[in-house]
BANUBA-38377 format. One record per residue (C-alpha): residue number from 1; residue in three letters; z, y, x. Coordinates in Angstrom, 3 decimals. Layout:
N
<rec resi="NUM" resn="ala" c3="Z" c2="Y" c1="X"/>
...
# end
This chain:
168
<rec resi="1" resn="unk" c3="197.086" c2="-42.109" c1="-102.113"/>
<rec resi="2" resn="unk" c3="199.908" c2="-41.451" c1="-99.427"/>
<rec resi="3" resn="unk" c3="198.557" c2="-41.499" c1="-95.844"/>
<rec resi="4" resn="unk" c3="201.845" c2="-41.282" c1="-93.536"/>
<rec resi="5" resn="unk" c3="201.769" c2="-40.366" c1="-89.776"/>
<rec resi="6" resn="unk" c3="201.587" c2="-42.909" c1="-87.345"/>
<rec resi="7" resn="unk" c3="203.708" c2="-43.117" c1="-84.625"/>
<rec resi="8" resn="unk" c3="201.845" c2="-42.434" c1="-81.342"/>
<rec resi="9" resn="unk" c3="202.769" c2="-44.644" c1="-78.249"/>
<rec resi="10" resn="unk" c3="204.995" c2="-44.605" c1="-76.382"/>
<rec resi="11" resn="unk" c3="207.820" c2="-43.806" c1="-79.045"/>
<rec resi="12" resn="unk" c3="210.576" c2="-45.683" c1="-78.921"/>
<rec resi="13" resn="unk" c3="210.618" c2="-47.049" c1="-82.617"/>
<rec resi="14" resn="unk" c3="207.783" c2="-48.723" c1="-81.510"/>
<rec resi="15" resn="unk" c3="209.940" c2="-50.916" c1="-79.304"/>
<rec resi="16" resn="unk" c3="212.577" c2="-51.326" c1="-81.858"/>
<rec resi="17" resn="unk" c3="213.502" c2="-53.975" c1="-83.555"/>
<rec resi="18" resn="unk" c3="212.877" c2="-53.558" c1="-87.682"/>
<rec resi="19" resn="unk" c3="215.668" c2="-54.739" c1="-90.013"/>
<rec resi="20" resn="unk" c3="215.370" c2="-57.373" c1="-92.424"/>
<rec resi="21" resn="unk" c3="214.093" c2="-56.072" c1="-96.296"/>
<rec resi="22" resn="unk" c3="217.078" c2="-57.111" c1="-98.631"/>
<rec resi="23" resn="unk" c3="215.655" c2="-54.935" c1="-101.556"/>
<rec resi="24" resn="unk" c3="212.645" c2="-55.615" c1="-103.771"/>
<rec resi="25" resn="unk" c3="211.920" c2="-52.686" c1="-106.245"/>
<rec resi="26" resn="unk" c3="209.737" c2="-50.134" c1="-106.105"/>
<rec resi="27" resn="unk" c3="210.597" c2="-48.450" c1="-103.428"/>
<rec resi="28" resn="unk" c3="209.411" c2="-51.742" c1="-101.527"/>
<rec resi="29" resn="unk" c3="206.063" c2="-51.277" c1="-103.121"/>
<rec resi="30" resn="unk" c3="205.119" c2="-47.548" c1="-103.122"/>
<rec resi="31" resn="unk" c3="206.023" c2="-48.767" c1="-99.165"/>
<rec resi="32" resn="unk" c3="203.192" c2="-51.527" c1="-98.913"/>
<rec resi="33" resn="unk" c3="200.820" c2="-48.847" c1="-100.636"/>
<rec resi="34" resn="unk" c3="201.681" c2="-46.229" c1="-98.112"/>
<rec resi="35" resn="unk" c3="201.174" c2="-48.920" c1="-95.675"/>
<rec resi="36" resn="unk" c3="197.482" c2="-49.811" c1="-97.208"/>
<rec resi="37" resn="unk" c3="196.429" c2="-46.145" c1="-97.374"/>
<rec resi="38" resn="unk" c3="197.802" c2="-45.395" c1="-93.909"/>
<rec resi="39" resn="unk" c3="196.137" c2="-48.440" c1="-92.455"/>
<rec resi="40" resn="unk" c3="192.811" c2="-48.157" c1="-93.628"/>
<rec resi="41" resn="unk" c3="192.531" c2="-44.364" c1="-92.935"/>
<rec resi="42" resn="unk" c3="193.502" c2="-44.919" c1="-89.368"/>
<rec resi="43" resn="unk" c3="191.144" c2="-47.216" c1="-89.605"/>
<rec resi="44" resn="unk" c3="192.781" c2="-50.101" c1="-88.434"/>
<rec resi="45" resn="unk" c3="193.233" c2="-54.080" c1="-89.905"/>
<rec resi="46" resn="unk" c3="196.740" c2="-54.569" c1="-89.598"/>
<rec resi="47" resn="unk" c3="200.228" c2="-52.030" c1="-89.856"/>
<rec resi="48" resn="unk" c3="203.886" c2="-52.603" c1="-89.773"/>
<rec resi="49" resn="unk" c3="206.838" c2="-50.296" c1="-91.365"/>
<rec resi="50" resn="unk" c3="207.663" c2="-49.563" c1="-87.892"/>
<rec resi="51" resn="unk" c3="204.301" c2="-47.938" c1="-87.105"/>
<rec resi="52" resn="unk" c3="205.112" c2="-45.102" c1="-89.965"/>
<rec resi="53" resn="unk" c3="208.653" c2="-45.114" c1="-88.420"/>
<rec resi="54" resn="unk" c3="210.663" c2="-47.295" c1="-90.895"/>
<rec resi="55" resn="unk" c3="212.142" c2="-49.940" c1="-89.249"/>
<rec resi="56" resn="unk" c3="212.074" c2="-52.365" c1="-91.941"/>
<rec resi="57" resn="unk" c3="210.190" c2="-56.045" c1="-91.599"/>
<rec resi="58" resn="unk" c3="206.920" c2="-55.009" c1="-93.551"/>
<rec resi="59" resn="unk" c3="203.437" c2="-56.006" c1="-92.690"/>
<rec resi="60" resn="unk" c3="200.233" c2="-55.071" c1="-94.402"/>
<rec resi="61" resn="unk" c3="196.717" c2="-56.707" c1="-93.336"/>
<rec resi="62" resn="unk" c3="193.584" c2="-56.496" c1="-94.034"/>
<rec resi="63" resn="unk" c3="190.699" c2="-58.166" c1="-92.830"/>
<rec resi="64" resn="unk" c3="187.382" c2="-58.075" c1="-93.711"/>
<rec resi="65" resn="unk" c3="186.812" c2="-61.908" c1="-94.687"/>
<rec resi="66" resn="unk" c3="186.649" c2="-61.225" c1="-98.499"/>
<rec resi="67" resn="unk" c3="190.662" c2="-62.371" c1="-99.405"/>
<rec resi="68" resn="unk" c3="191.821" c2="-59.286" c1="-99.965"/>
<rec resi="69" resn="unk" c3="195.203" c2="-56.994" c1="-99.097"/>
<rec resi="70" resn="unk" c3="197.462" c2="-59.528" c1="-97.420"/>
<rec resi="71" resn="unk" c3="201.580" c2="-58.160" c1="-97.387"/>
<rec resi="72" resn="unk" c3="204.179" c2="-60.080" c1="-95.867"/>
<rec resi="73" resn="unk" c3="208.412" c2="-59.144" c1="-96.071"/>
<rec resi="74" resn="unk" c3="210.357" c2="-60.372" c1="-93.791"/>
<rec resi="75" resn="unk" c3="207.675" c2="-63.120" c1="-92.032"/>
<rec resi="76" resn="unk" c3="208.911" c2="-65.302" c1="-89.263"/>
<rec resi="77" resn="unk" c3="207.060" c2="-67.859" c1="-87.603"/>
<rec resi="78" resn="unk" c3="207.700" c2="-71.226" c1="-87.613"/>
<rec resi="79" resn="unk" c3="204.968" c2="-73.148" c1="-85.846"/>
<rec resi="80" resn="unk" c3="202.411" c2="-72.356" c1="-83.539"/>
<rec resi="81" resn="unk" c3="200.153" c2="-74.658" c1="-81.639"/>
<rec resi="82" resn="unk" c3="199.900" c2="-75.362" c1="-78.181"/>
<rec resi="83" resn="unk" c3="196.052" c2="-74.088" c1="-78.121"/>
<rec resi="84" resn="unk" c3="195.714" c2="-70.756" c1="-76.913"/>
<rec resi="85" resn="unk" c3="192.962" c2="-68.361" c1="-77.714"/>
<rec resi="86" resn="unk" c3="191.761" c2="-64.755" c1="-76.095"/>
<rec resi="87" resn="unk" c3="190.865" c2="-61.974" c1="-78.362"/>
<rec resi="88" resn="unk" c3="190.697" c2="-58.199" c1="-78.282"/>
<rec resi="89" resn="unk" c3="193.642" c2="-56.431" c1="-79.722"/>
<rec resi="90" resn="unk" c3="194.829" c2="-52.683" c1="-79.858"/>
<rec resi="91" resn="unk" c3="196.681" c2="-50.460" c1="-82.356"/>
<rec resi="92" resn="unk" c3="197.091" c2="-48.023" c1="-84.680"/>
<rec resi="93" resn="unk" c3="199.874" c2="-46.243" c1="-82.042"/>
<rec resi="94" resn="unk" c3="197.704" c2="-46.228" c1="-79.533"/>
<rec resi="95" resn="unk" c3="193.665" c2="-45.658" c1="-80.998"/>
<rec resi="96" resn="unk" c3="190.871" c2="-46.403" c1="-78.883"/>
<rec resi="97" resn="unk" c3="192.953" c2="-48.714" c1="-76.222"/>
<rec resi="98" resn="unk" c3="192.263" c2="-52.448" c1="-76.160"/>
<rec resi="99" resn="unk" c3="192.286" c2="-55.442" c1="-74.371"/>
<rec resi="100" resn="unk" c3="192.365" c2="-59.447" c1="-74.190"/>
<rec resi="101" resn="unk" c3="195.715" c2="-60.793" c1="-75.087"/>
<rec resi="102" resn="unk" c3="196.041" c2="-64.734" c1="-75.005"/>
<rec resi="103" resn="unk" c3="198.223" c2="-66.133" c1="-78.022"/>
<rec resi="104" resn="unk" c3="198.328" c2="-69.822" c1="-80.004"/>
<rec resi="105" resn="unk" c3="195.423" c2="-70.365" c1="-81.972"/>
<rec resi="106" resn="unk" c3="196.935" c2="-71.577" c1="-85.053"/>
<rec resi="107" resn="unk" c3="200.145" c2="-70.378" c1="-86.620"/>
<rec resi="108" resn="unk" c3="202.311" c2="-71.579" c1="-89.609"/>
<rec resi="109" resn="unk" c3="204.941" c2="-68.570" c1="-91.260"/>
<rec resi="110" resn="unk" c3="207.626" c2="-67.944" c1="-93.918"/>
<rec resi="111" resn="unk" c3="207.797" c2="-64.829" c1="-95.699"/>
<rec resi="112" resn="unk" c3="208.407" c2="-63.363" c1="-98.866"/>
<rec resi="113" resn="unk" c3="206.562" c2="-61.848" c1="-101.218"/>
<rec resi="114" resn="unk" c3="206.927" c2="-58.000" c1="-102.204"/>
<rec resi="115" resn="unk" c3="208.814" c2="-59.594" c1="-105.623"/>
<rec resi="116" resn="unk" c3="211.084" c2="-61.506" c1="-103.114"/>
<rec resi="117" resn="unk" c3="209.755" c2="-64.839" c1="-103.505"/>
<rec resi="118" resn="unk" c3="209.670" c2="-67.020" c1="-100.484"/>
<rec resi="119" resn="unk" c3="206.159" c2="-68.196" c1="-98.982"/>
<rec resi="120" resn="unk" c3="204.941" c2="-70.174" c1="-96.409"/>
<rec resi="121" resn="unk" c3="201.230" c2="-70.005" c1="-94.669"/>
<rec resi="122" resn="unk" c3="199.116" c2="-71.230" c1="-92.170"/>
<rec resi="123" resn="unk" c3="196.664" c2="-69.457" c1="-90.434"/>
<rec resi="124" resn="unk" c3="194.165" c2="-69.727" c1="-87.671"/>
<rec resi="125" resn="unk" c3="191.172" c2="-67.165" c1="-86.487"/>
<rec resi="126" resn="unk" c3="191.939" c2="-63.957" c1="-86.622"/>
<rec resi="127" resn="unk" c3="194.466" c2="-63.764" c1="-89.378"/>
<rec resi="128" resn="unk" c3="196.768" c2="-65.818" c1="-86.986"/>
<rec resi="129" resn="unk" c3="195.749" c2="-63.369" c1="-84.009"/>
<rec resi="130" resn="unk" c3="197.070" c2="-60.283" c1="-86.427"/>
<rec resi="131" resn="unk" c3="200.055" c2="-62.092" c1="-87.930"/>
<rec resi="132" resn="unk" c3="201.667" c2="-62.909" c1="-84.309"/>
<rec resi="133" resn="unk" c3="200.324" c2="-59.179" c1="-83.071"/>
<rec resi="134" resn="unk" c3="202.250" c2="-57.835" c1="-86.074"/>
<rec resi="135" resn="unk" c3="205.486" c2="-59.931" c1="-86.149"/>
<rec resi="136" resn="unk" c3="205.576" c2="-59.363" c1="-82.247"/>
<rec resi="137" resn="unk" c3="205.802" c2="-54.992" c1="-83.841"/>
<rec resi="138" resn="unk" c3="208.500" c2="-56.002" c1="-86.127"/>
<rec resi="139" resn="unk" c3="210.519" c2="-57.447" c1="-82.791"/>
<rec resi="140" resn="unk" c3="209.916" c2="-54.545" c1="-80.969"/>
<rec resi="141" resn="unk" c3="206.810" c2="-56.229" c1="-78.534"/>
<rec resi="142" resn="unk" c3="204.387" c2="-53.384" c1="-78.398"/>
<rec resi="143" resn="unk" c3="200.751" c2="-55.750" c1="-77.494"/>
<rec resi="144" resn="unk" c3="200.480" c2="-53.894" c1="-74.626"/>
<rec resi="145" resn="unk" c3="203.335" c2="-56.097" c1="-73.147"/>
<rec resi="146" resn="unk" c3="201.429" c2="-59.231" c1="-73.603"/>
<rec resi="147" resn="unk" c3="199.101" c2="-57.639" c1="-70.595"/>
<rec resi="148" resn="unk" c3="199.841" c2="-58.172" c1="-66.986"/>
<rec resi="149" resn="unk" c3="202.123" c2="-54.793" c1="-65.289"/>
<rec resi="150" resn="unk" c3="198.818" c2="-53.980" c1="-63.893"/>
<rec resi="151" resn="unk" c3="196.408" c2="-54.185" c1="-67.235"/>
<rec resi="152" resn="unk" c3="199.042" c2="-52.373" c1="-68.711"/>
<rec resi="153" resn="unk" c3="199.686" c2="-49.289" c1="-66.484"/>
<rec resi="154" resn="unk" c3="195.659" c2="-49.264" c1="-66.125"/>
<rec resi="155" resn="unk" c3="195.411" c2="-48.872" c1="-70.188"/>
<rec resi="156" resn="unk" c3="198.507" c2="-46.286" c1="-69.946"/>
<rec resi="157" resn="unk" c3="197.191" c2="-44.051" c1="-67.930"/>
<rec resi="158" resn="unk" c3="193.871" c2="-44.208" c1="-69.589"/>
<rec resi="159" resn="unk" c3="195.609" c2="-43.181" c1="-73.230"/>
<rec resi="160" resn="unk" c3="197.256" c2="-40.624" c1="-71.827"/>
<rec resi="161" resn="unk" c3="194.091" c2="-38.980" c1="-70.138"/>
<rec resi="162" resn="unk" c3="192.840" c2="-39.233" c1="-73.677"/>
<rec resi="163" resn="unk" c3="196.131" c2="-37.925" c1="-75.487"/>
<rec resi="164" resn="unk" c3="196.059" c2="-34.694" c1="-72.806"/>
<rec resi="165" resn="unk" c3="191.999" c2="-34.335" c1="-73.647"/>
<rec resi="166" resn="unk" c3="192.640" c2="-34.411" c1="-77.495"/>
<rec resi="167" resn="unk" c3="195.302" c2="-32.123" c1="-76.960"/>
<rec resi="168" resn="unk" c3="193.610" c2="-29.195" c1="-74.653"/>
# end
């Protein structure tokens, strides 16, 4: 078990955009596991590469809706619907902030497997909320962005309170 140290917000790999995973091997894998261990000892449902700074297009979700460890390489989205939904989202980076952010309801994406094999899924619920939240990390959109200036600077401020208390 390899927990790795998450990136705390507001560092700027968080706002990076990752790069696109050309190699499959094990390296790729011990990755996801990292990724798996990392996540749920944070706790959180969802990590990217880029939250453990490696800026490489890795996502690792979990939910708890009985399916199980979901990884995606390189996902992309390729549909969404015109239906928008509010839920509650935060993140690992920044722990104990969240808020409503409005995204499509229903998604469709191509990825690839951790062997390399291409995929394609559609989601809806909250695996589609996570999937967008995550592929929005591997482009460098931090959720708090999907929040109005003022939502944002309010939930800011608030983490760094927190940060400065944790710290003293």
């Amino acid at each position: 078990m390899t927990i790795r140290r998450i990136l705390k917000f507001p560092h700027p790999d968080l706002r990076a955009r990752a790069e696109v995973v050309t190699v499959f091997d094990d390296g790729l894998q011990q990755l996801v596991a990292d990724l798996l261990d990392t996540m749920r000892d944070a706790p959180g449902i969802g990590i990217t590469a880029p939250h453990i700074g490696v800026l490489k297009r890795v996502v690792v979700i979990e939910l708890a809706d009985g399916q199980g460890v979901r990884s995606y390489i390189n996902p992309a989205i390729e549909w969404a619907s015109d239906v928008l939904v509010r839920n509650m989202e935060g993140s690992v980076s920044m722990p104990g902030m969240n808020d409503e952010v409005e995204r499509p309801a229903a998604i469709r994406i191509r990825y690839q497997d951790v062997s390399g094999t291409a995929q394609t899924q559609e989601a809806d619920g909250l695996l589609a909320v996570c999937l967008q939240h995550e592929i929005d990390q591997l482009d460098g959109i931090f959720w708090l962005y999907r929040l109005s200036r003022l939502k944002r600077d309010r939930l800011i401020k608030r983490f760094e309170k927190q940060q400065r208390i944790q710290i003293a």
